[in-house]
C-alpha positions as a printed NumPy array, in Angstrom:
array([[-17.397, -20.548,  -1.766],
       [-17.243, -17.094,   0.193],
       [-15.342, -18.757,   2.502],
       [-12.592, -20.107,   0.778],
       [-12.185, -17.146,  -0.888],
       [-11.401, -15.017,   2.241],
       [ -9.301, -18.084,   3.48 ],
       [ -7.424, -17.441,   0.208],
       [ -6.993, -13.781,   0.573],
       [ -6.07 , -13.511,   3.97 ],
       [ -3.002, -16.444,   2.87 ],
       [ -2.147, -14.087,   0.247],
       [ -2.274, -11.051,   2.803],
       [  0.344, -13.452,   5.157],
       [  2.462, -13.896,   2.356],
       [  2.498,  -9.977,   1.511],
       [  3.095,  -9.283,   5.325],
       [  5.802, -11.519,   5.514],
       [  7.607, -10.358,   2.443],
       [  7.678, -13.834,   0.692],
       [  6.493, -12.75 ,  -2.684],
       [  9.68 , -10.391,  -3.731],
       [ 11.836, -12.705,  -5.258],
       [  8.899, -14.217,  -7.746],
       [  8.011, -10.407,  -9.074],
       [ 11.152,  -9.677, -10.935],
       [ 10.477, -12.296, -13.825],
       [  6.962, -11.002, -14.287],
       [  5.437,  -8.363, -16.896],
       [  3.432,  -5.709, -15.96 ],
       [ -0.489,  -6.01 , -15.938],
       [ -2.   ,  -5.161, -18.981],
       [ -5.944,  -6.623, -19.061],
       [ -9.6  ,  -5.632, -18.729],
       [ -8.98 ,  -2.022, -19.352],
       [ -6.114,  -1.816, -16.6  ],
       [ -2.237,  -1.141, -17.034],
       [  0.485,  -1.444, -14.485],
       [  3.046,   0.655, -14.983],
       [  6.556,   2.094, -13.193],
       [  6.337,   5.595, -15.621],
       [  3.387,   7.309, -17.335],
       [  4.454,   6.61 , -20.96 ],
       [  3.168,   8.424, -24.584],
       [  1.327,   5.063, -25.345],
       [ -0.306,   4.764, -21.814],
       [ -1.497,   8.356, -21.995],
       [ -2.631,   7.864, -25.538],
       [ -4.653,   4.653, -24.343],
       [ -5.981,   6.724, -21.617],
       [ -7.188,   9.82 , -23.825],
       [ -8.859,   7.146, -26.095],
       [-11.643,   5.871, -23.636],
       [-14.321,   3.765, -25.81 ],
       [-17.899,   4.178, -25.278],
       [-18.743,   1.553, -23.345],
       [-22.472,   0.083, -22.795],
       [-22.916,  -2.725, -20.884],
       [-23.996,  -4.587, -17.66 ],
       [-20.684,  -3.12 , -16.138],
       [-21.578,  -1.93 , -12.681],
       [-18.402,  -0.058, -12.415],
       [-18.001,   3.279, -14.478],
       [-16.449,   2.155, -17.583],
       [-13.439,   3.434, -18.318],
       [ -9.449,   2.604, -18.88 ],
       [ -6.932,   3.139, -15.612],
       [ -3.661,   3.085, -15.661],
       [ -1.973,   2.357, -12.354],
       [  1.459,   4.027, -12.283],
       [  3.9  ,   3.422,  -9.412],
       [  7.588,   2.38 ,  -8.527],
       [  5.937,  -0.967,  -7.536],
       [  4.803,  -1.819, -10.526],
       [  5.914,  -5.44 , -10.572],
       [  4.631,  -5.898,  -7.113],
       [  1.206,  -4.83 ,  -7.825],
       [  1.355,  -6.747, -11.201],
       [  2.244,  -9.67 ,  -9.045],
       [ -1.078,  -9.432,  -6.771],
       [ -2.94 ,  -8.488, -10.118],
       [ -1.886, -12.269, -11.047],
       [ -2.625, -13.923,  -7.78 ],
       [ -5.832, -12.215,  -7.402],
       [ -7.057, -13.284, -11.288],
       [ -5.575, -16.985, -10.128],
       [ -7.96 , -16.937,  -7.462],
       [-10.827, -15.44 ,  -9.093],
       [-10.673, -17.448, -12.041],
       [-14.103, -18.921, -11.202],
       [-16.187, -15.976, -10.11 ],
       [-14.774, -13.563, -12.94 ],
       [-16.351, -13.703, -16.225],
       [-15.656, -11.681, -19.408],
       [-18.346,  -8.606, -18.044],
       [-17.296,  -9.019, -14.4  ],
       [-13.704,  -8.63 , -15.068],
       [-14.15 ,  -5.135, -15.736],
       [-15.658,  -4.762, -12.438],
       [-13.241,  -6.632, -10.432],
       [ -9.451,  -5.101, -12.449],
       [-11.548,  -1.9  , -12.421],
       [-12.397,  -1.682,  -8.928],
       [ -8.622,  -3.542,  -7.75 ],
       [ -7.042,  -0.387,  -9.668],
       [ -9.007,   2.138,  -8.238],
       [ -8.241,   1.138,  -4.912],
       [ -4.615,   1.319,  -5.684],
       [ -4.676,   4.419,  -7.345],
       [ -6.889,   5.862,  -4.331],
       [ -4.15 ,   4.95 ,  -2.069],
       [ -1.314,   6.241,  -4.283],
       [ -2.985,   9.644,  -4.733],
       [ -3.803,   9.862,  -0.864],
       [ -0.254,   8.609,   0.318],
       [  1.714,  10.626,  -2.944],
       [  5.652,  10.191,  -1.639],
       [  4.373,   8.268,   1.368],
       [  3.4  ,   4.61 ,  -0.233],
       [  4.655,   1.538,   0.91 ],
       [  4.056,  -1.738,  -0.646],
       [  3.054,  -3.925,   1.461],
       [ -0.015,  -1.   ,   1.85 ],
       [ -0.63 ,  -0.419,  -1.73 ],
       [ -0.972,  -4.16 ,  -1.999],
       [ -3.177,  -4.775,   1.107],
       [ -5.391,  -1.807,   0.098],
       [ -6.103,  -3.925,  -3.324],
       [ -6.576,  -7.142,  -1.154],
       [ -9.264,  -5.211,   0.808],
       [-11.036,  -4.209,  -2.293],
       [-11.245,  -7.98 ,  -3.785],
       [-12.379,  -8.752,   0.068],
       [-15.24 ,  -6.059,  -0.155],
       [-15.911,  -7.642,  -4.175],
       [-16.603, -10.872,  -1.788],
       [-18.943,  -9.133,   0.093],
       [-21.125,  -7.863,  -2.404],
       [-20.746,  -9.902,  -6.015],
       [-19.53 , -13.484,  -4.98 ],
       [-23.383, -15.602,  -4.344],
       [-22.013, -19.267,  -3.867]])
């Protein structure tokens, strides 16, 4: 199952790399799921949802809390978001998925903050692709 996985990811990788992804983004909505929003602009509700973190306990291994991904490619990162939970589908449960959208928006907002004015897409999105590969690694068992 590892396997296919990767085979999957790099494919998606190729298909960031070669660009063939922009003209299916522009029809999509911005992620919004398992404590995780995409956005283009830091809005009064997203800063709202952020100053409301719940208490959270559970078998999370992640620390628990709401992130909110803003960036002027939004709809590209939403895009992966929805590939990514496409190809996850089986290995993500209602607990994991906190895990997984948690550590897949981390890893874009770590690259944002260390490339601020600098960020490409095509690295935003392979920096998220190298996060699910590392969730391989350690969480997938088949």
């Amino acid at each position: 199952m590892k396997q296919e996985l990767f085979e999957k990811l790099d494919e998606l990788e190729q298909k960031i790399n070669s660009e063939d992804f922009f003209s299916e983004v522009n029809s999509l909505k911005e992620w919004g799921g398992a404590d995780v929003v995409i956005s283009n602009r830091l809005t009064s509700d997203i800063k709202k949802w952020l100053g409301d973190q719940p208490l959270v306990i559970s078998l999370q291994k992640t620390e628990p809390r709401r992130r909110a991904v803003i960036t002027e490619f939004s709809k590209e990162l939403s895009w992966l978001f929805y590939q990514l939970r496409d190809i996850f589908a089986e290995e993500v449960d209602y607990i994991s998925k906190y895990d997984f959208y948690g550590l897949l928006a981390q890893a874009a907002i770590d690259y944002l903050e260390v490339n601020q004015g600098n960020a490409k897409c095509n690295e935003l999105l392979n920096a998220v692709i190298d996060k699910a590969r590392s969730f391989v690694r350690n969480e997938v068992t088949r």
